[in-house]
C-alpha positions in Angstrom: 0.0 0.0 0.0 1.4 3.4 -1.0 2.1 6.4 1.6 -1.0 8.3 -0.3 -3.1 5.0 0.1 -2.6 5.2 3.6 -3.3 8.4 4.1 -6.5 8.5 2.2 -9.8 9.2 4.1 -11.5 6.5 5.9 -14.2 4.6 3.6 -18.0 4.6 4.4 -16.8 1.2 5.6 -14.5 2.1 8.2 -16.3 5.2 9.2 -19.6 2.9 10.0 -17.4 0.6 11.8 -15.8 3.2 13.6 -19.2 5.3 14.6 -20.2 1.6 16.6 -17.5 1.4 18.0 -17.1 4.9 19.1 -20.9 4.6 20.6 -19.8 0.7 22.1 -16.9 3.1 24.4 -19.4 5.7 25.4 -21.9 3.1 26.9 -19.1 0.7 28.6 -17.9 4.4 29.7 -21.7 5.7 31.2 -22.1 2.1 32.6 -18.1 1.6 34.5 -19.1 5.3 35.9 -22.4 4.6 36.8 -21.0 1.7 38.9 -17.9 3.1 40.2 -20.1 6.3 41.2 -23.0 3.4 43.2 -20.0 1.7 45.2 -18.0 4.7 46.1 -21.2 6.4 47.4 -22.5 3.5 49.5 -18.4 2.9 50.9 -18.4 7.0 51.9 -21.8 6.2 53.2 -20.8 3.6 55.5 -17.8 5.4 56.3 -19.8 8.8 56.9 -22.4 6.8 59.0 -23.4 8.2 62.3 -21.9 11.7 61.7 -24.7 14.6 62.5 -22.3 16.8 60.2 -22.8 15.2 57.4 -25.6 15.1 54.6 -26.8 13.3 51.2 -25.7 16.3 49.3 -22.3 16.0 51.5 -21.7 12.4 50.5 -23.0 13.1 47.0 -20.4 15.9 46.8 -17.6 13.7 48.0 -18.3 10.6 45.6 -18.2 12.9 42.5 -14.7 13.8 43.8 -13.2 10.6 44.5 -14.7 8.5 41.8 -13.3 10.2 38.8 -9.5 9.3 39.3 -10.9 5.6 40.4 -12.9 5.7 36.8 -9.9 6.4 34.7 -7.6 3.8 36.5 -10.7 1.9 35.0 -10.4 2.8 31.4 -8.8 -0.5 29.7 -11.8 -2.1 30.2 -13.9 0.7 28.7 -12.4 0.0 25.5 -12.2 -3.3 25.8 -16.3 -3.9 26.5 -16.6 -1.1 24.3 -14.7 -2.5 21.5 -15.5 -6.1 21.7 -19.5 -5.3 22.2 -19.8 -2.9 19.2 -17.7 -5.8 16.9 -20.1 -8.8 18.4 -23.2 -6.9 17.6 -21.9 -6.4 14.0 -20.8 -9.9 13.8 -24.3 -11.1 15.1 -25.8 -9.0 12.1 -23.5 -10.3 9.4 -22.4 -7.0 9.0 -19.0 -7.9 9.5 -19.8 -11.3 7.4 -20.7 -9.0 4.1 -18.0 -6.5 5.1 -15.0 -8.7 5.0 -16.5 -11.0 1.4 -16.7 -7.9 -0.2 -12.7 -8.1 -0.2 -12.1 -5.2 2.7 -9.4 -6.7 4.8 -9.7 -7.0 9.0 -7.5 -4.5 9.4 -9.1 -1.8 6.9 -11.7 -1.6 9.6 -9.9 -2.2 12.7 -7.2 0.1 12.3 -9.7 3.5 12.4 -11.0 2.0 16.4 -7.6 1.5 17.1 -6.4 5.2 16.3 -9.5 6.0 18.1 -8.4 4.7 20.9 -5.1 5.7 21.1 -6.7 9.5 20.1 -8.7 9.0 23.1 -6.2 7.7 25.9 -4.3 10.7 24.5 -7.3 13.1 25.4 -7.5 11.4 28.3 -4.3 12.1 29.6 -3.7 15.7 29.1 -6.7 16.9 29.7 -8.9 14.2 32.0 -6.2 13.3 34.2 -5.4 17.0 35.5 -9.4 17.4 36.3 -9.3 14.1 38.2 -5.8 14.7 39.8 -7.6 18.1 41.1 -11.1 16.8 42.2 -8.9 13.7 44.2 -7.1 16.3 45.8 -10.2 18.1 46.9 -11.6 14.5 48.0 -8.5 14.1 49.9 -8.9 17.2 51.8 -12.3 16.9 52.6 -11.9 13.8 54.0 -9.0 15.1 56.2 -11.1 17.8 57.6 -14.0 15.7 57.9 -11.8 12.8 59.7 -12.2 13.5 63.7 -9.2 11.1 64.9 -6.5 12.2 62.0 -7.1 15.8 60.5 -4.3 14.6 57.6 -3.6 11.7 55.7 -0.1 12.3 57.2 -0.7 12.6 60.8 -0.6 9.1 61.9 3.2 8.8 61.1 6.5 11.0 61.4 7.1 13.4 58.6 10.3 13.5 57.2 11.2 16.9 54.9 14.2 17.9 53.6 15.1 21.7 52.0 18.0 22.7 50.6 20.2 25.5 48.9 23.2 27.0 48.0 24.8 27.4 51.6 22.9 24.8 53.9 21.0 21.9 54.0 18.2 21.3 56.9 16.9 18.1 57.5 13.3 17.8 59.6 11.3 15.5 61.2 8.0 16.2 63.0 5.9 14.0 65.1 2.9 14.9 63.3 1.0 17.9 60.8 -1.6 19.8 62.8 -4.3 21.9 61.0 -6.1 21.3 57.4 -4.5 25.1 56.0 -0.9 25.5 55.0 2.0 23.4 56.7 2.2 22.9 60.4 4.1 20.7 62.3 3.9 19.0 66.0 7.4 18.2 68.0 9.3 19.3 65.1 13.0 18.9 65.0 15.5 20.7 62.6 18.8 19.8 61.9 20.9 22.4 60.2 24.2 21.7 57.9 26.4 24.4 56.3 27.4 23.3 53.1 31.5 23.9 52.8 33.1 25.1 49.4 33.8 21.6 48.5 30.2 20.7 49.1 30.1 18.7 51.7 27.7 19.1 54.5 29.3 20.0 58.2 26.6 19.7 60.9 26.1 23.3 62.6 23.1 23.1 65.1 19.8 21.4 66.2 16.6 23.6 66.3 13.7 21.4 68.7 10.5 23.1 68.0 6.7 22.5 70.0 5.3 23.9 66.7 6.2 25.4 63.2 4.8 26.6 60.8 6.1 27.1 57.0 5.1 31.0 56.3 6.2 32.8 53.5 9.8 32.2 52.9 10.5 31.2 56.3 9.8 28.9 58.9 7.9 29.9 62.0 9.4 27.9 65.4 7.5 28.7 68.3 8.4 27.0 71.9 11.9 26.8 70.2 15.4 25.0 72.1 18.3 25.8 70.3 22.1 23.6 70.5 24.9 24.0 68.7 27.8 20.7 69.0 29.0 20.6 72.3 26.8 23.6 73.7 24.0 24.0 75.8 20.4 24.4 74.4 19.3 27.8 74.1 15.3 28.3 74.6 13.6 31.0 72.2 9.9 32.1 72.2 10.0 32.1 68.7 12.8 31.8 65.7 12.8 32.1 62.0 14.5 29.6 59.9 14.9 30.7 55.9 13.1 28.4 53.9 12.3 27.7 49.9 9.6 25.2 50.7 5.7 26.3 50.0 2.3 24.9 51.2 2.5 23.1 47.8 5.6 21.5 47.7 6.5 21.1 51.5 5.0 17.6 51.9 4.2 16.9 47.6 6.1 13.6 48.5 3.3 12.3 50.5 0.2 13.3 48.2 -1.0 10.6 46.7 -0.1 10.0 43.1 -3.3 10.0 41.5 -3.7 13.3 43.1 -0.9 15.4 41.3 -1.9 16.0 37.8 0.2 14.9 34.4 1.2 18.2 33.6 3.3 18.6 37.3 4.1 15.1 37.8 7.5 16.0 36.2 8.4 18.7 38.3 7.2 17.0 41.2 9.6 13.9 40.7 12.3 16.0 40.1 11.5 18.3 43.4 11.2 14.7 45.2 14.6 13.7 44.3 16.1 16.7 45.2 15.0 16.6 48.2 17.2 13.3 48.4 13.6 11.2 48.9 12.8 8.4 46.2 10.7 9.3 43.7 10.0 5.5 42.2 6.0 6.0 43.1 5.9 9.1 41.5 8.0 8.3 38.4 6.2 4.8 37.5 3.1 6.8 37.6 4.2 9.2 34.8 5.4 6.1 32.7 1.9 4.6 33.3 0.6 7.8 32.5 2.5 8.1 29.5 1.8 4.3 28.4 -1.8 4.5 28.7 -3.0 5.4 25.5 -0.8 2.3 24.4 -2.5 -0.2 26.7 -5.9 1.6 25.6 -5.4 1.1 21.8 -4.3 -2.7 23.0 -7.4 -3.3 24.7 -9.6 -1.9 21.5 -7.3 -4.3 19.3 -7.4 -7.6 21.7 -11.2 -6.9 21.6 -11.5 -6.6 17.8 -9.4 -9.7 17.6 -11.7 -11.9 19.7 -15.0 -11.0 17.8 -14.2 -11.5 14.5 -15.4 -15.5 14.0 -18.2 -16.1 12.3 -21.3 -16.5 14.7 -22.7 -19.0 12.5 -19.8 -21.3 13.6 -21.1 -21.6 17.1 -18.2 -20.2 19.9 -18.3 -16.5 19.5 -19.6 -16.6 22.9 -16.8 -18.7 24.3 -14.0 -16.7 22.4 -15.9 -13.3 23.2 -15.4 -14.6 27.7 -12.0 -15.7 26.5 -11.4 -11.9 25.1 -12.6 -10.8 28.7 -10.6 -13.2 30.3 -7.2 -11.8 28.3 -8.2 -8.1 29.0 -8.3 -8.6 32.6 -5.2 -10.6 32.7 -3.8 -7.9 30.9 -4.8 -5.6 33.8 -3.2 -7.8 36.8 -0.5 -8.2 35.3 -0.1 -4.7 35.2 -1.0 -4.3 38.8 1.9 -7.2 39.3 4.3 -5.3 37.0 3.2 -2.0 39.5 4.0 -3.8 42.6 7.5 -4.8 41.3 8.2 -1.0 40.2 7.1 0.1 43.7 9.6 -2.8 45.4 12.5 -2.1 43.6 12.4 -5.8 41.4 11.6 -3.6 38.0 12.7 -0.1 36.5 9.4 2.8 36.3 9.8 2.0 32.6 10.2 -1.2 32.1 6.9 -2.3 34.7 5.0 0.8 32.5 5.6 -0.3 29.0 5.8 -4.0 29.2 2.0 -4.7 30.1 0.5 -2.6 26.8 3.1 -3.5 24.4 2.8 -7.3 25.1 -0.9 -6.5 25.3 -0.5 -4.9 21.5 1.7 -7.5 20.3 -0.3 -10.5 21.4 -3.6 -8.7 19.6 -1.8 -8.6 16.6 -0.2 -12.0 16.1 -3.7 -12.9 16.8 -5.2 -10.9 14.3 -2.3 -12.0 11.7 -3.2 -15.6 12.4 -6.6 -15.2 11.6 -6.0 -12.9 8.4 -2.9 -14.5 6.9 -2.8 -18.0 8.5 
């Protein structure tokens, strides 16, 4: 087939194979949301139960903010039910039957749902993810507040945080955060090097702190003790420790991943590392991110591939669960390949990638076998 050939505009064919499965997507789409937006709503329910505070327009509220970033972890399998019911319904009508003796190939007509897909998961992750990213965040906050025995998601265990600059390098760790607004920490401890012209860190003095808060460019100690090496601690009211940390940054290493957006998840890895913290959560979700309109375009594919026998045979049935059966082993083995990035076993990119291009590879030899023999 020539360059021009390829680029030539989709047939009639293609575009009414395309337009069904295009409509297949939206309805496994409104029906995975529909669900995920039932369970989430009856778990905050249950969760919410007893609390006088608390309303159905409260619980409403909080379900359309969680279940967004818990739909689009959900998205393979929209275009895999999608895909593989808009190609059994056409089979069923021996649409597909008269499509393929007229001479048009598998792939004329596959191909168009596949770049659909991979159009979509595209979409989807510049401009879906960042809304979801935001409204988790929101959830995540609400919840805080709304928790009476932890006010943050962080409370329960010590905080770590490290800043850094040109001249010194302070190293904190706080018993707790305190508050739902800004940074504040409980029994916080700072521990401040001066960096020496060769670079390396020399220990200068220990700053024990009842409270702090991170202001504007500084940090706010109050109920301060103050010891320098071999000196006895100094108590201050109050003292102000320079700082290049913000609200926003200041404790970005224990958001949640699904709740920084595609657009900062760069920035944020990079500000993680930095720090000297590990970043592997952070950077495996960006791979997945970026990998996602890969598996998505899979999924339509492996779909496609498992509808195309001829009803009349008998077993469409039995290859269309086996299709369901592949797409969800797919998708655990994805979650595997995620637990081995977040243990160290696999590189971010290699646990990201693998899943959607042996996902895209399988699909095809399928669809080669069945086509070319």
């Amino acid at each position: 087939m020539t360059p021009v050939a390829r680029l030539a505009p989709l047939s009639r064919i293609q575009r009414y194979v395309l337009a069904h499965a295009l409509t297949g997507i939206a309805a496994a789409a409104a029906l995975l949301s529909g669900v995920v937006l039932l369970i989430n709503f009856v778990d905050l329910s249950r969760m919410l139960a007893g609390r006088t505070e608390t309303g159905f327009l409260t619980e409403l509220g909080l379900t359309l903010l969680k279940s967004p970033s818990v739909i689009l972890q959900l998205f393979p399998f929209v275009f895999l039910f999608g895909v593989l019911g808009a190609f059994i319904n056409l089979n069923r009508r021996s649409e597909l039957i008269a499509i393929r003796a007229s001479g048009v190939s598998a792939w004329r007509f596959i191909l168009p749902a596949a770049a659909a897909a991979l159009a979509l998961g595209v979409a989807t992750l510049v401009l879906l993810n960042p809304l979801a990213a935001v409204m988790n965040s929101a959830f995540e906050q609400a919840r805080a507040t709304l928790n009476a025995d932890a006010v943050t998601p962080t409370s329960a265990r010590r905080i770590w945080l490290r800043q850094s600059d040109e001249h010194s390098q302070v190293i904190i760790g706080a018993a707790a955060r305190t508050g739902v607004g800004g940074v504040s920490l409980k029994d916080a401890t700072f521990f401040v090097y001066r960096v020496t012209p060769p670079g390396a860190p020399v220990f200068a003095y220990r700053i024990e702190a009842a409270q702090a808060r991170l202001m504007h460019g500084y940090w706010r100690l109050t109920g301060a003790r103050e010891a320098a090496p071999g000196g006895r601690a100094v108590p201050h009211a109050w003292i102000d420790l320079p700082s290049n940390l913000d609200d926003r940054t200041a404790l970005e290493r224990y958001a949640s991943p699904q709740s920084i957006s595609f657009w900062t998840l760069p920035s944020a890895v990079e500000r993680i590392e930095e720090a000297g913290f590990s970043a592997v959560t952070y950077r495996l979700r960006l791979e997945q991110l970026l990998a996602s309109p890969v598996l998505f375009m899979a999924m339509a594919v492996l779909a496609a591939a498992f509808s195309l026998k001829l009803s009349r045979l008998g077993g469409l049935a039995l290859l269309a669960a086996a299709g369901v059966a592949c797409g969800f082993g797919v998708f655990f083995f994805n979650q595997l390949c995620d637990s081995l990035a977040k243990a160290g076993v696999l590189p971010p990119f290699a646990a990201a990638w693998a899943p959607p291009i042996l996902a895209l590879l399988s699909a095809c030899t399928m669809l080669f076998h069945s086509e070319d023999g």
